[in-house]
Short mmCIF file of the C-alpha atoms (twelve columns), coordinates in Angstrom:
data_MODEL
# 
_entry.id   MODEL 
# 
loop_
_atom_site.group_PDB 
_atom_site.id 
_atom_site.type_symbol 
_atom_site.label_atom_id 
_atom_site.label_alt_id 
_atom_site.label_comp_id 
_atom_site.label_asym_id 
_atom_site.label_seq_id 
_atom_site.Cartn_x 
_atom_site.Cartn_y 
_atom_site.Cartn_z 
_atom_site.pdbx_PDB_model_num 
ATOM 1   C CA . UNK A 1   0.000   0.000  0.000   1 
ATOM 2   C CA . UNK A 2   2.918   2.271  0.451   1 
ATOM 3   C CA . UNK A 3   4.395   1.278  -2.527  1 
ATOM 4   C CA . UNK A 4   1.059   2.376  -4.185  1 
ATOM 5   C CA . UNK A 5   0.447   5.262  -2.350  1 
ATOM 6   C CA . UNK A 6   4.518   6.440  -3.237  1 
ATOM 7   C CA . UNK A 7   3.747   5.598  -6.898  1 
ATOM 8   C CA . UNK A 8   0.727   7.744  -7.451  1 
ATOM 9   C CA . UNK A 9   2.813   10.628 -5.959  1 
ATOM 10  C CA . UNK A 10  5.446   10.175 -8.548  1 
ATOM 11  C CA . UNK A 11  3.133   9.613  -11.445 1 
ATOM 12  C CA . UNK A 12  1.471   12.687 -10.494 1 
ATOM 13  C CA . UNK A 13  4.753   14.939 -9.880  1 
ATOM 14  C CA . UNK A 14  5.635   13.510 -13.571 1 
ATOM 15  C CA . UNK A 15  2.279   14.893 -14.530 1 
ATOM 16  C CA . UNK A 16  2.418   18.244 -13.465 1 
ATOM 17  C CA . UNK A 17  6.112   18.314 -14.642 1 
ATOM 18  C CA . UNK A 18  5.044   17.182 -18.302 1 
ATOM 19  C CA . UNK A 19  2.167   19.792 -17.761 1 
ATOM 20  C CA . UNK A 20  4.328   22.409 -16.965 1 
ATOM 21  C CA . UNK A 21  6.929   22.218 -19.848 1 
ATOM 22  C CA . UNK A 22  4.292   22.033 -22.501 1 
ATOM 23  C CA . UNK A 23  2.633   24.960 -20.936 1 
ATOM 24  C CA . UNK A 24  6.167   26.663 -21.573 1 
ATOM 25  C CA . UNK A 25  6.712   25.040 -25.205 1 
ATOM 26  C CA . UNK A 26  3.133   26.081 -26.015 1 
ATOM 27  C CA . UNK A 27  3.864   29.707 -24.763 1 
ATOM 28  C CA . UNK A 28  7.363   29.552 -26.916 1 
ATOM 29  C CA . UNK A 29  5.120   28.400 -29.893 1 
ATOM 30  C CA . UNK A 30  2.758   31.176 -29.592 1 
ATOM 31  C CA . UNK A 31  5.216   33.816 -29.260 1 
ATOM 32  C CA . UNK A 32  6.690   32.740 -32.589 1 
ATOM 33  C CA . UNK A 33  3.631   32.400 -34.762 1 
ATOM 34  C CA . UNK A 34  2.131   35.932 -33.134 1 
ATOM 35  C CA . UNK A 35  1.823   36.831 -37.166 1 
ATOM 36  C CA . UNK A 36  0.902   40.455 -35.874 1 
ATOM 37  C CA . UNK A 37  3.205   41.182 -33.402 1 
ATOM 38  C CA . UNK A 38  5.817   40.172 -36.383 1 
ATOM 39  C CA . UNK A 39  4.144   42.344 -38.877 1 
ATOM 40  C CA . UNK A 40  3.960   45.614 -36.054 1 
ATOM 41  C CA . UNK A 41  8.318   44.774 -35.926 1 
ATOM 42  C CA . UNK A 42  8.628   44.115 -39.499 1 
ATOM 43  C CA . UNK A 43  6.936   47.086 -39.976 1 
ATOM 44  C CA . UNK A 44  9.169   49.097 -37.672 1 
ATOM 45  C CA . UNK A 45  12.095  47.631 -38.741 1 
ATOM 46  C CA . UNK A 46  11.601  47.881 -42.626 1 
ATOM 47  C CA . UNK A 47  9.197   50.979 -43.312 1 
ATOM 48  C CA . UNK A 48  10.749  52.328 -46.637 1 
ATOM 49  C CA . UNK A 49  9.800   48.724 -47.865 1 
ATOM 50  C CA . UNK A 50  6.829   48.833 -46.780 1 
ATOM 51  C CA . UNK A 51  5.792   52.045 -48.235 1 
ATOM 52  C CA . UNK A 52  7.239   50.943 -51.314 1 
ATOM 53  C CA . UNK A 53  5.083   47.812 -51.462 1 
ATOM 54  C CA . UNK A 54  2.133   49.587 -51.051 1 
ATOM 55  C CA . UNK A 55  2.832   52.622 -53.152 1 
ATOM 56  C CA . UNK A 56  3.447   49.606 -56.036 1 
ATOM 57  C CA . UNK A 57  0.112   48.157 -55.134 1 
ATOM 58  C CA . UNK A 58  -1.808  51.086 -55.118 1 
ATOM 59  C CA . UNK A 59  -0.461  52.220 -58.293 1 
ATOM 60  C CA . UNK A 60  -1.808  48.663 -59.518 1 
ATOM 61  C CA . UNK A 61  -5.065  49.035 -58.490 1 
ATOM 62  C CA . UNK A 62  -5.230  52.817 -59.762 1 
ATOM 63  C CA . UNK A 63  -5.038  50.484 -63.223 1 
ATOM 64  C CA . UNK A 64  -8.097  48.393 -62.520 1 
ATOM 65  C CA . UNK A 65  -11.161 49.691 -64.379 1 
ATOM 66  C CA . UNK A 66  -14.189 51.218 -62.782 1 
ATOM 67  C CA . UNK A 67  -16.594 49.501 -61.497 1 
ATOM 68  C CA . UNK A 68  -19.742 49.780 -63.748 1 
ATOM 69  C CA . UNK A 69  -22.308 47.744 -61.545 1 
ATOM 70  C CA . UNK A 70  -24.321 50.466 -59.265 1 
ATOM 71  C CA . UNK A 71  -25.193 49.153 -56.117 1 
ATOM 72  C CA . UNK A 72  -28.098 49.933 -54.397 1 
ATOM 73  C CA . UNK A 73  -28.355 50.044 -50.656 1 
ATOM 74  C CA . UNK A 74  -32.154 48.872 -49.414 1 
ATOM 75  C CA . UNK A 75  -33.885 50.581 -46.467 1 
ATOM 76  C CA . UNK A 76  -35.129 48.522 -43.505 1 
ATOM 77  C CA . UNK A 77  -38.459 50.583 -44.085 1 
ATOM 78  C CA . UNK A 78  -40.695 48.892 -46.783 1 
ATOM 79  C CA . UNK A 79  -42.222 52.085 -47.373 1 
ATOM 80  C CA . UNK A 80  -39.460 53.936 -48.113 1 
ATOM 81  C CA . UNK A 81  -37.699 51.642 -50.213 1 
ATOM 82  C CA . UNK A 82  -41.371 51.865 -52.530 1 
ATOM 83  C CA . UNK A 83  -40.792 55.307 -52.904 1 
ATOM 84  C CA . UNK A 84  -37.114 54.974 -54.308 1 
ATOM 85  C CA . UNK A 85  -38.257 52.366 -56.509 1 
ATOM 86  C CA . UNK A 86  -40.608 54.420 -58.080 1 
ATOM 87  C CA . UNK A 87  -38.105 57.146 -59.061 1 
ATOM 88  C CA . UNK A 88  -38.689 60.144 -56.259 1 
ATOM 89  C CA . UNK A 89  -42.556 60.233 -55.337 1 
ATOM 90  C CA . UNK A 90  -45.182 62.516 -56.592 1 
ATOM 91  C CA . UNK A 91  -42.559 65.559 -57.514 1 
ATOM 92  C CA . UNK A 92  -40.735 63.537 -59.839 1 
ATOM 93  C CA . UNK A 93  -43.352 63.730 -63.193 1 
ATOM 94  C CA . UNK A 94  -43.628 67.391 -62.101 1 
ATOM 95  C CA . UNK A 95  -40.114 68.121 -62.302 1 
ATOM 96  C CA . UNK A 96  -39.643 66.004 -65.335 1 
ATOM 97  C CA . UNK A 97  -41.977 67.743 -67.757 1 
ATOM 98  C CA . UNK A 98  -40.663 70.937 -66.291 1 
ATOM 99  C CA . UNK A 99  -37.363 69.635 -67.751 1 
ATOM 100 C CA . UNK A 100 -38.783 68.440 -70.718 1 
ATOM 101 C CA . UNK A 101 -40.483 72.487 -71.699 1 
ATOM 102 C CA . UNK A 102 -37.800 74.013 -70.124 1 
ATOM 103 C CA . UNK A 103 -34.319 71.748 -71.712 1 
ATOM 104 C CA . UNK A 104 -35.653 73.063 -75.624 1 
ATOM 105 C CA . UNK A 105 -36.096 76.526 -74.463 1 
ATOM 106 C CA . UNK A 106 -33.057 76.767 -72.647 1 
ATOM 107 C CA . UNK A 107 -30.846 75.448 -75.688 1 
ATOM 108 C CA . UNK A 108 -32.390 77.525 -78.224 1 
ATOM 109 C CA . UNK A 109 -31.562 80.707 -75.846 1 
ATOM 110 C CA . UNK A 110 -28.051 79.606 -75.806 1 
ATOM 111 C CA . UNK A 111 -28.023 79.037 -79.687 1 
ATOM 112 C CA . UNK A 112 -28.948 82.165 -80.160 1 
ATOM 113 C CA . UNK A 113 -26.346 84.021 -77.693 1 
ATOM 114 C CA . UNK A 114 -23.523 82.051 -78.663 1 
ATOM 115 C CA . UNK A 115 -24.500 83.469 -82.607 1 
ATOM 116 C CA . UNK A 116 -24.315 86.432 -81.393 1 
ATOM 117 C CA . UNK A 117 -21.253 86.765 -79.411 1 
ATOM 118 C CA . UNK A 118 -19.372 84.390 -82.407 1 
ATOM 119 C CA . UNK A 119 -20.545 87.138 -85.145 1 
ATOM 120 C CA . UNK A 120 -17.070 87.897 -86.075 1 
ATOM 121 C CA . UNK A 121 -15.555 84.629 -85.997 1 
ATOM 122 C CA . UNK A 122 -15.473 81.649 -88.334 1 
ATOM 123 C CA . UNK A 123 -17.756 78.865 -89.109 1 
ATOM 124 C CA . UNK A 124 -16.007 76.418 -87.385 1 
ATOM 125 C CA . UNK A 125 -15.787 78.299 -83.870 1 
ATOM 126 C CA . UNK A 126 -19.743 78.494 -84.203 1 
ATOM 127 C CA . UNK A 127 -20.277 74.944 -84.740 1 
ATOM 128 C CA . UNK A 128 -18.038 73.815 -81.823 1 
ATOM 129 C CA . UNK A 129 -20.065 76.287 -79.414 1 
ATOM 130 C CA . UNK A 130 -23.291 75.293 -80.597 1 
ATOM 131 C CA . UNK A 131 -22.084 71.676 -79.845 1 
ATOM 132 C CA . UNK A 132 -20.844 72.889 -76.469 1 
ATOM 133 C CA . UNK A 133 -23.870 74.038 -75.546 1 
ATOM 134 C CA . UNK A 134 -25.811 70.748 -76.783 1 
ATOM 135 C CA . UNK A 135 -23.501 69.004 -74.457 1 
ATOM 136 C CA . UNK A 136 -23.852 70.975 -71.674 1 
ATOM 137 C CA . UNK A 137 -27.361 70.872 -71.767 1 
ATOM 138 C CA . UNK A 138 -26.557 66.789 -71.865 1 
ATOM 139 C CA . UNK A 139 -24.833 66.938 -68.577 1 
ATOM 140 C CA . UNK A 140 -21.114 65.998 -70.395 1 
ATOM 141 C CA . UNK A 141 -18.604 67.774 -68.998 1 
ATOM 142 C CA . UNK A 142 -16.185 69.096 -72.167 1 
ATOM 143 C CA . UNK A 143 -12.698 69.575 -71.289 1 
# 
């Protein structure tokens, strides 16, 4: 029984000896693949590279295209998200055959003042004015 008793001691001194070196290697092992804390030094250590790397990838993605697909953010309110839908409520028709009377009227006033003011130059400078105007109207911008 003493032998027993002495042996269960010993088995568990080995035990919380094993226990305590893996909680030591584990530790070690953790320190060494903290991927952050080694970015944070590398980061310290090397910023010129860094700054390099991401001027390079910026430039990169400067290159991409635009993105052409609009994306539409929905409300949580069902009603509100009806009225979007629908293109801006019971204004919108208003406004738009206000545009529609007013867009012809406005571009024949500006036809007419750029004829004046271009009196005394050539053909050419008319026609590229009248086409300004056309595209202004359009909502291009002309650089």
């Amino acid at each position: 029984m003493a032998e027993s008793s002495n042996e269960k001691q010993r088995i568990g001194a080995a035990l919380s000896a094993t226990r305590a070196e893996l909680n030591t290697l584990f530790l070690l092992v953790r320190q060494n693949l903290d991927i952050r804390r080694y970015l944070l030094d590398s980061r310290k250590r090397h910023l010129w590279n860094w700054m390099t790397v991401a001027a390079i990838v910026g430039w990169l993605l400067s290159g991409l295209p635009a993105r052409k697909q609009k994306i539409y953010i929905g409300s949580s309110d069902l009603l509100k998200s009806e009225k979007r839908r629908g293109g801006g409520g019971l204004l919108r028709p208003v406004w738009n055959g206000g545009w529609a009377i007013t867009k012809p009227l406005l571009a024949a006033y500006l036809t007419k003042k750029i004829a004046e003011k271009a009196k005394f130059q050539d053909a050419n400078s008319i026609a590229d004015a009248i086409r300004w105007a056309a595209a202004f109207l359009r909502g291009i911008k002309i650089e």
